[in-house]
DRENVEXFI-871609 format. One line per field, with one value per residue (C-alpha): x negated, y negated, z. Coordinates in Angstrom, 2 decimals. Layout:
<recs>
xx (X / ...) $
yy (Y / ...) $
zz (Z / ...) $
</recs>
This chain:
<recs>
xx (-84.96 / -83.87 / -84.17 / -87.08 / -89.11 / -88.80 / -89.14 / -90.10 / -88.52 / -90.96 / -89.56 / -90.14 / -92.23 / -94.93 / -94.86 / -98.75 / -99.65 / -101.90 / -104.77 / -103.81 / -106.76 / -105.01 / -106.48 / -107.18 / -108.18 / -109.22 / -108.16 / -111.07 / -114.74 / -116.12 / -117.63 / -114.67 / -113.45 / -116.86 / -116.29 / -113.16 / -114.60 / -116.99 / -114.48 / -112.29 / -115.59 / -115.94 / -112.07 / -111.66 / -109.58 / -109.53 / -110.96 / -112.07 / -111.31 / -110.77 / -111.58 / -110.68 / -112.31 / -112.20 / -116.25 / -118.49 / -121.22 / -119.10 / -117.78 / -121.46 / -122.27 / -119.20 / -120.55 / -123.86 / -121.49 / -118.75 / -120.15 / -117.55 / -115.14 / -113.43 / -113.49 / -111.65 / -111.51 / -107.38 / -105.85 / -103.28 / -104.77 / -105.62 / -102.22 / -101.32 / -103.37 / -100.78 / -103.24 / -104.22 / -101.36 / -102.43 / -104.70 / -106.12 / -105.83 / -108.95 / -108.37 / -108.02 / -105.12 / -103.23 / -103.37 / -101.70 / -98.18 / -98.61 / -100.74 / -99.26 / -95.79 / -97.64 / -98.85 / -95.44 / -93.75 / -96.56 / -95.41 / -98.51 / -98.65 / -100.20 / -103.20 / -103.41 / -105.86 / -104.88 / -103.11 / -100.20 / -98.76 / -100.10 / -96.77 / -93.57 / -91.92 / -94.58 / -93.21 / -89.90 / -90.92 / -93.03 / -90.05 / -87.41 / -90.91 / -90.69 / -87.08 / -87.15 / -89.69 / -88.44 / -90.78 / -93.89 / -96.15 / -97.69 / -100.16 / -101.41 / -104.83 / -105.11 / -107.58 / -106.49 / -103.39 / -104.65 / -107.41 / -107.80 / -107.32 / -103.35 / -102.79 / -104.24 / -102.56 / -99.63 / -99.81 / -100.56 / -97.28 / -95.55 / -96.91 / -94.80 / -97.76 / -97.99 / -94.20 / -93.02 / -94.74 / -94.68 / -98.47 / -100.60 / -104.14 / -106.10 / -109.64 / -111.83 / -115.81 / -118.40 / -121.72 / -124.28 / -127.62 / -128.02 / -128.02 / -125.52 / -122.19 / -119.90 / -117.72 / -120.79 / -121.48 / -124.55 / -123.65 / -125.64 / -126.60 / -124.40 / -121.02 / -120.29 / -116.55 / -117.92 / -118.58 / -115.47 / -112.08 / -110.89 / -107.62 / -106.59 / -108.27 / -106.50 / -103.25 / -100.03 / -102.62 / -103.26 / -105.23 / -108.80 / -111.78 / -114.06 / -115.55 / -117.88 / -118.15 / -114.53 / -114.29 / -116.83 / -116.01 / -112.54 / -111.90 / -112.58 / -109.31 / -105.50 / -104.95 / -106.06 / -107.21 / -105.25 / -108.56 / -109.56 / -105.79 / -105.18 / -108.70 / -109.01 / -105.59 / -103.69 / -105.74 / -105.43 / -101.53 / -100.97 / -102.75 / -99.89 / -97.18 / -97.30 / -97.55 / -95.07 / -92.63 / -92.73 / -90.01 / -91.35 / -92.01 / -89.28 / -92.19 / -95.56 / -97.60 / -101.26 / -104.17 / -107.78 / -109.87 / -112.99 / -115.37 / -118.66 / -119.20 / -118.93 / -119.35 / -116.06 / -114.40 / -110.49 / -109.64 / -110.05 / -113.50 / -111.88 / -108.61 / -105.90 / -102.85 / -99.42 / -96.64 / -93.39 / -91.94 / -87.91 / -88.96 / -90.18 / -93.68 / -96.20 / -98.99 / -102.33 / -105.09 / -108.39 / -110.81 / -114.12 / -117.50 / -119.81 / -120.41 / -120.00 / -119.93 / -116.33 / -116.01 / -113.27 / -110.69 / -106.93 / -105.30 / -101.88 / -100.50 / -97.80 / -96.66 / -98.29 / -101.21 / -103.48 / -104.42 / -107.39 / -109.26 / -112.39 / -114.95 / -113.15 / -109.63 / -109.15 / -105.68 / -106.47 / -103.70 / -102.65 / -103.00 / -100.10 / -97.68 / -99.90 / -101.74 / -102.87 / -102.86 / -106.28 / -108.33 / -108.75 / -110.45 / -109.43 / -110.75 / -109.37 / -112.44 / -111.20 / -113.56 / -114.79 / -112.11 / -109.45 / -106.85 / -107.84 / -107.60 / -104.00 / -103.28 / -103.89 / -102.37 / -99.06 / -98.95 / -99.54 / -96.87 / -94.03 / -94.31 / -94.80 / -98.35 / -100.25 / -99.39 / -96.19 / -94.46 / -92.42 / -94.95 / -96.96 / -93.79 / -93.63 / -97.31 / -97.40 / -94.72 / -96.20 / -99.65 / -97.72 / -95.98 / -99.30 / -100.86 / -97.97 / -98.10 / -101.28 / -100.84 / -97.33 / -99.10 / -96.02 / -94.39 / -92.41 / -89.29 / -88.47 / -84.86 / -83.95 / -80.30 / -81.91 / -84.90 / -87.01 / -89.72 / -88.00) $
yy (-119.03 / -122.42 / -121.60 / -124.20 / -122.47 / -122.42 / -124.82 / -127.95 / -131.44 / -134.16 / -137.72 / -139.25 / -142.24 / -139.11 / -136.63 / -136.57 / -135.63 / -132.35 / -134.53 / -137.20 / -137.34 / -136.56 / -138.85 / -137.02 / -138.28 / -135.42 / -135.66 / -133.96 / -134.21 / -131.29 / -127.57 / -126.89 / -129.65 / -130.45 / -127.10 / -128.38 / -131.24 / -129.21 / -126.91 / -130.06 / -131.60 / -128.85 / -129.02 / -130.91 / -134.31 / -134.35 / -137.56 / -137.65 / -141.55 / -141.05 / -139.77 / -140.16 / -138.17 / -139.60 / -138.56 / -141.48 / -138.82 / -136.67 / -140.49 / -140.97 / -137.64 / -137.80 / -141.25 / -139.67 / -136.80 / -139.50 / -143.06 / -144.70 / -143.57 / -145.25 / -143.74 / -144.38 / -143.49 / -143.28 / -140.74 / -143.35 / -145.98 / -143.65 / -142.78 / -146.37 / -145.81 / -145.62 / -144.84 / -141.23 / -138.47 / -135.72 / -135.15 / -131.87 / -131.42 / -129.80 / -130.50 / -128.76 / -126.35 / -128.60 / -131.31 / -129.67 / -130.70 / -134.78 / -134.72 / -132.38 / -134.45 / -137.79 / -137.31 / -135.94 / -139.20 / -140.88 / -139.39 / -137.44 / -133.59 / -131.44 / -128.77 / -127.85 / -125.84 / -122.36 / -121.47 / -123.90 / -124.55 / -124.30 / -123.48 / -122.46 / -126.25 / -127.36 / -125.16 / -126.25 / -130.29 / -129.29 / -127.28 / -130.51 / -132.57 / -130.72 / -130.39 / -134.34 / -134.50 / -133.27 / -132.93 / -132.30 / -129.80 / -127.94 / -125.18 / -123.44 / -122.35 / -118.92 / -118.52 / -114.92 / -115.66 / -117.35 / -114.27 / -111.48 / -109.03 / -110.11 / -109.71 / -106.13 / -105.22 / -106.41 / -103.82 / -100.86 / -101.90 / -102.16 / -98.41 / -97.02 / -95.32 / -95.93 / -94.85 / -95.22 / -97.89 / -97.56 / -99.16 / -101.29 / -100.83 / -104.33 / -105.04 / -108.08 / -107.60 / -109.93 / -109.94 / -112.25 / -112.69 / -112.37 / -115.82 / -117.43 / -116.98 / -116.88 / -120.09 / -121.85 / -125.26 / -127.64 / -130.87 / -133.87 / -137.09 / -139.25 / -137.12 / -139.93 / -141.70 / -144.79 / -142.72 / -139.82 / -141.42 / -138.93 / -139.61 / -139.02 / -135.61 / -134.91 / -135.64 / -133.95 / -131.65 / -132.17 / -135.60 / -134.38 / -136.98 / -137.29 / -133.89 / -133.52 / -129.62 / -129.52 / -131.71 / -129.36 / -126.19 / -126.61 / -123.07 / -121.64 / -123.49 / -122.83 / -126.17 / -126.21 / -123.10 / -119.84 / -118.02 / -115.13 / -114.69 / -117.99 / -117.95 / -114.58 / -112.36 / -114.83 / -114.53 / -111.03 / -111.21 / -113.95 / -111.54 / -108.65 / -110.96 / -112.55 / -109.58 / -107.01 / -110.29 / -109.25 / -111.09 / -112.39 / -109.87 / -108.36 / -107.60 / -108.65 / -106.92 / -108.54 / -106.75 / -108.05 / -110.05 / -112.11 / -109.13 / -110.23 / -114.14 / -115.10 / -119.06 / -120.65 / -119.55 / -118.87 / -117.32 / -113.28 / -112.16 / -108.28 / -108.02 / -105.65 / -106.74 / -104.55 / -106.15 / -104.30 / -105.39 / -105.51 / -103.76 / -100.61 / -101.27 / -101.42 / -103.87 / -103.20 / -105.31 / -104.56 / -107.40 / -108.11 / -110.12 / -107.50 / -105.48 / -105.91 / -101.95 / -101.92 / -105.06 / -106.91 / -104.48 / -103.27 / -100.43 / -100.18 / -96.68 / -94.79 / -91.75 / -91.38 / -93.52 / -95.90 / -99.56 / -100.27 / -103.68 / -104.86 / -106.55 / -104.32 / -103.66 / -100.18 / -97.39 / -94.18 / -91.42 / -89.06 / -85.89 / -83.99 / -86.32 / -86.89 / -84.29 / -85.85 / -88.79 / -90.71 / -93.79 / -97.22 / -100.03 / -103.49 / -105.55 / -109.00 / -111.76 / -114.44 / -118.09 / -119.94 / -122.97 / -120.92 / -121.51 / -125.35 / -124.95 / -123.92 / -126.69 / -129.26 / -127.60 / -126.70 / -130.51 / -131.17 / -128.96 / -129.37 / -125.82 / -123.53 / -123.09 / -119.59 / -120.44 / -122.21 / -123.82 / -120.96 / -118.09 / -120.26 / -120.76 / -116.52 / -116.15 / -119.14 / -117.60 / -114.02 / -115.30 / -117.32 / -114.63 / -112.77 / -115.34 / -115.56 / -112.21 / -112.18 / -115.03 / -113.51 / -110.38 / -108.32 / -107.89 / -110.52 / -110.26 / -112.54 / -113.74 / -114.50 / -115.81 / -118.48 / -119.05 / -118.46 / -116.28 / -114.14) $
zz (129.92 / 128.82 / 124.60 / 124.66 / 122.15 / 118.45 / 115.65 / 116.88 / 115.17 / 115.24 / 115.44 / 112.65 / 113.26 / 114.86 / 112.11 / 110.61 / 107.16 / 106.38 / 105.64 / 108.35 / 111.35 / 114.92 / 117.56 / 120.89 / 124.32 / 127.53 / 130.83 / 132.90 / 131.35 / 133.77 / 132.72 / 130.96 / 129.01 / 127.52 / 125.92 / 124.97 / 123.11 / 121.27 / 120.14 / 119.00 / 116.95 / 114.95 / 113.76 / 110.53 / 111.14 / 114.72 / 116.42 / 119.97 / 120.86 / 124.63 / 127.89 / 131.77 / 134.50 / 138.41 / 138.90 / 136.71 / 135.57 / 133.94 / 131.87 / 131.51 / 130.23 / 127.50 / 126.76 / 125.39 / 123.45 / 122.13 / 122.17 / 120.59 / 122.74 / 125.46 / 128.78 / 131.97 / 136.07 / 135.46 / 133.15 / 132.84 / 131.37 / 128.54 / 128.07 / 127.78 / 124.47 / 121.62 / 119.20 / 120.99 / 119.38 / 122.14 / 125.19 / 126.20 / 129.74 / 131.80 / 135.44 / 138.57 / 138.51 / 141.29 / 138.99 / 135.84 / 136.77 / 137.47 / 134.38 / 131.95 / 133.08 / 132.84 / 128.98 / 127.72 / 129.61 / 127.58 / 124.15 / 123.77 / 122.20 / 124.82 / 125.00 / 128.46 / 130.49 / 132.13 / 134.19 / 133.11 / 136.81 / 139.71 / 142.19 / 141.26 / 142.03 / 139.68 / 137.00 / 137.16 / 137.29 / 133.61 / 132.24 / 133.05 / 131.34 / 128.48 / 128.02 / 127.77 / 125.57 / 122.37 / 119.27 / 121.87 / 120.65 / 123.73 / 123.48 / 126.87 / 127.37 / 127.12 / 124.02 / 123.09 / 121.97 / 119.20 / 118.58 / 116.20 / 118.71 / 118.93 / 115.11 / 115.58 / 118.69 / 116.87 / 114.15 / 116.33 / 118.35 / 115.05 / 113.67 / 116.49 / 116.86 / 120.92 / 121.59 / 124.76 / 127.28 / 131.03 / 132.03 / 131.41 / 133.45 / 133.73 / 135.24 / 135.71 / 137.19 / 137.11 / 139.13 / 140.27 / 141.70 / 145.33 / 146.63 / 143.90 / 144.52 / 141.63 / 140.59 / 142.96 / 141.30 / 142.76 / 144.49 / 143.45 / 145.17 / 143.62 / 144.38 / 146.82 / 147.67 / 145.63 / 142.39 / 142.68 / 142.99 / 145.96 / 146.24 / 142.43 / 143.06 / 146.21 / 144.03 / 146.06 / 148.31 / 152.09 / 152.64 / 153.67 / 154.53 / 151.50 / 150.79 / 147.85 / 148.27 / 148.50 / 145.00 / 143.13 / 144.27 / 144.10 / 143.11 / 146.77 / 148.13 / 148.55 / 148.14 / 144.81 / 143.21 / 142.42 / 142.77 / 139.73 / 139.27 / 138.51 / 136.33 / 134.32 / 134.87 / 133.54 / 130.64 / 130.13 / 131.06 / 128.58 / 125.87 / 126.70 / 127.62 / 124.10 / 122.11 / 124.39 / 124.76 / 128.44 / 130.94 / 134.51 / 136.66 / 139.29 / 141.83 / 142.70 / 145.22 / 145.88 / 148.35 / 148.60 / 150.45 / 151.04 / 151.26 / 149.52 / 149.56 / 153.02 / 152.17 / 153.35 / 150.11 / 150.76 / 147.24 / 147.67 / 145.62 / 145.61 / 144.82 / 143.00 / 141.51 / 140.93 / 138.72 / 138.15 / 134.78 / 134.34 / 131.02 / 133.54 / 132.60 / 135.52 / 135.54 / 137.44 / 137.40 / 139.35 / 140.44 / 141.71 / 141.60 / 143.54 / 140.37 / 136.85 / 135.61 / 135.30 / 133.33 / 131.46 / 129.96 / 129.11 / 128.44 / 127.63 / 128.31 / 125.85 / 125.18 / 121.75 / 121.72 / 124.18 / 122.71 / 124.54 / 124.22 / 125.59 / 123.24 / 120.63 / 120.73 / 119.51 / 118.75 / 120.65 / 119.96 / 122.63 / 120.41 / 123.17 / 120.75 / 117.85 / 117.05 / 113.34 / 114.62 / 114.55 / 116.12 / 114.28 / 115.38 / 114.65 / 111.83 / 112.42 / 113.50 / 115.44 / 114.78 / 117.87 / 117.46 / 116.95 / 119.47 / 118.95 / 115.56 / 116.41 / 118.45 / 115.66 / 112.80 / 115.25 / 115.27 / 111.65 / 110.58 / 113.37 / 114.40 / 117.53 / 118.45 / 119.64 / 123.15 / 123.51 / 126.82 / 127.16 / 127.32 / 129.80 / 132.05 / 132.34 / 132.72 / 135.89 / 137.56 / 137.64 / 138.80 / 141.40 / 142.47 / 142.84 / 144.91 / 147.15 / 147.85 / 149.18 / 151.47 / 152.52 / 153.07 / 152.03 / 148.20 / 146.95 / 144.25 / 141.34 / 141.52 / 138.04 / 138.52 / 141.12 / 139.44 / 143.16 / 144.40 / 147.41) $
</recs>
């Protein structure tokens, strides 16, 4: 690790009062960062002055949300904006890196979409971004981390009530109708090379003709996507990373396959996921979107007790160990803005957000290592002295 987290000194011409309004400008206007915006609204002294996005609708549409904002084609020119104190980042995963680095150049505090990098050089470029960008407050997107279940999971750890750790058993199912593939989005008439600025999409990835399909459903590809691990385990691994302070994975081992949508996609739809932790904690996460029975949960496995979270995030002890020992369920509420929320106020008071640089840098490499594994077709090994996936 490179000791980049911890207190973080803000220069001092940057340093905003409790009461001062933070001006913000997004980078990608699509599904996800108009939630974004709506979860920045609703925080008290946050301004949304800004926005970029390479497709004109989506300007259009954010035009109707934000009139007074400005809005441009080219991220860049809104970083040329002095005025703007942080972007939140909501593009493509292959676009994370020239972005993420492009606003820190730009002086701007950082909330940035998961999963923070997209390949294992673009990790490294962000971490030499960051290092040179002291006084940068940057939060990663993985919600949870700022949630109620992590305060609660936090005090069962504490109890000691779980003892000894050796798994952790993940899963992820969704379903949909028959007919609508999951992560499907429509294609309209006006997705054309005159209203969708291709080549700031394509960004570092193979050049390709113009390819509206491609630009929509970007989460089918290699080139761009990291498929559901990319999307939802790294959610659930941030969650236990954060409050288990787990290291980057010594071993990844990925199987799956396209087995249900049958649509060009080239992410897997079915998949299962096997991390083995330096801490001797195995990692298993399940995947699918050809049932939803099984749905989104965690349970981490010890001696004494089982914390299992779902909706609910609950103690369960194994009564072998603790025979008096009994369940709770956790009480802490988490509010919709929350990680947001976080974001702002890390700012405002020059200190670490929820989901710092650091956490996000452990939680890219492990999905990368996942992904690689699967297109390798074989395990693959974290070399920590070297920094490399072997």
């Amino acid at each position: 690790m490179t000791g980049l987290a911890g207190t973080l000194a803000l220069p001092t011409q940057t340093v905003l009062g409790a009461n001062d309004r933070i001006h913000l400008g997004v980078i990608g206007c699509g599904a996800r960062g108009s939630e974004l915006i709506l979860q920045a609204r609703r925080c008290p002294g946050a301004e949304i002055v800004a926005c970029a996005d390479i497709y004109t609708r989506r300007l259009e549409d954010a035009r109707r949300v934000l009139p007074a904002a400005a809005t441009y084609t080219d991220h860049r020119r809104l970083l040329d904006d002095k005025s703007i104190d942080a972007v939140v980042i909501a593009t493509p995963q292959h676009l994370h890196a020239p972005h993420f680095i492009d606003a820190l150049d730009a002086g701007k505090h950082v909330y940035l979409e998961k999963t923070m990098a997209f390949t294992l050089d673009d990790a490294h470029r962000m971490r030499a971004a960051y290092g040179n960008a002291p006084g940068r407050v940057v939060q990663i997107g993985h919600q949870s981390c700022s949630s109620g279940h992590l305060a609660d999971a936090s005090e069962f750890l504490a109890s000691g009530r779980v003892g000894r750790i050796t798994a952790i058993a993940m899963r992820m199912y969704r379903n949909t109708p028959h007919g609508r593939p999951q992560w499907a989005r429509p294609l309209y008439p006006d997705m054309t090379a005159a209203s969708i600025r291709w080549d700031a999409f394509l960004g570092d990835a193979p050049a390709r003709p113009f390819d509206a399909h491609r630009f929509v459903n970007w989460r089918y590809f290699d080139d761009y996507s990291g498929g559901n691990v990319h999307e939802n385990m790294s959610h659930q691994l941030a969650f236990w990373y954060k409050a288990l302070g787990l290291a980057i994975p010594s071993s990844a081992t990925m199987i799956g396959g396209v087995y249900l949508w049958k649509d060009g996609r080239e992410v897997p739809d079915t998949m299962t996921v096997a991390l083995e932790q330096p801490e001797e904690i195995l990692v298993n996460w399940d995947s699918g979107f050809g049932n939803n029975q099984p749905g989104v949960s965690e349970e981490v496995l010890g001696t004494d007790g089982t914390i299992q979270r779902g909706q609910h995030i609950r103690y369960l002890p194994q009564k072998v160990n603790q025979p008096q020992g009994i369940e709770e369920t956790g009480r802490s509420a988490t509010p919709q803005t929350a990680h947001m929320q976080d974001f702002l106020d890390s700012i405002r008071l020059s200190r670490e957000p929820a989901c710092p640089f650091e956490l996000g840098w452990r939680v890219s490499i492990a999905c990368r290592m996942a992904v690689d594994s699967y297109r390798l077709q074989r395990k693959v090994h974290w070399n920590a002295e070297r920094e490399q996936i072997i």
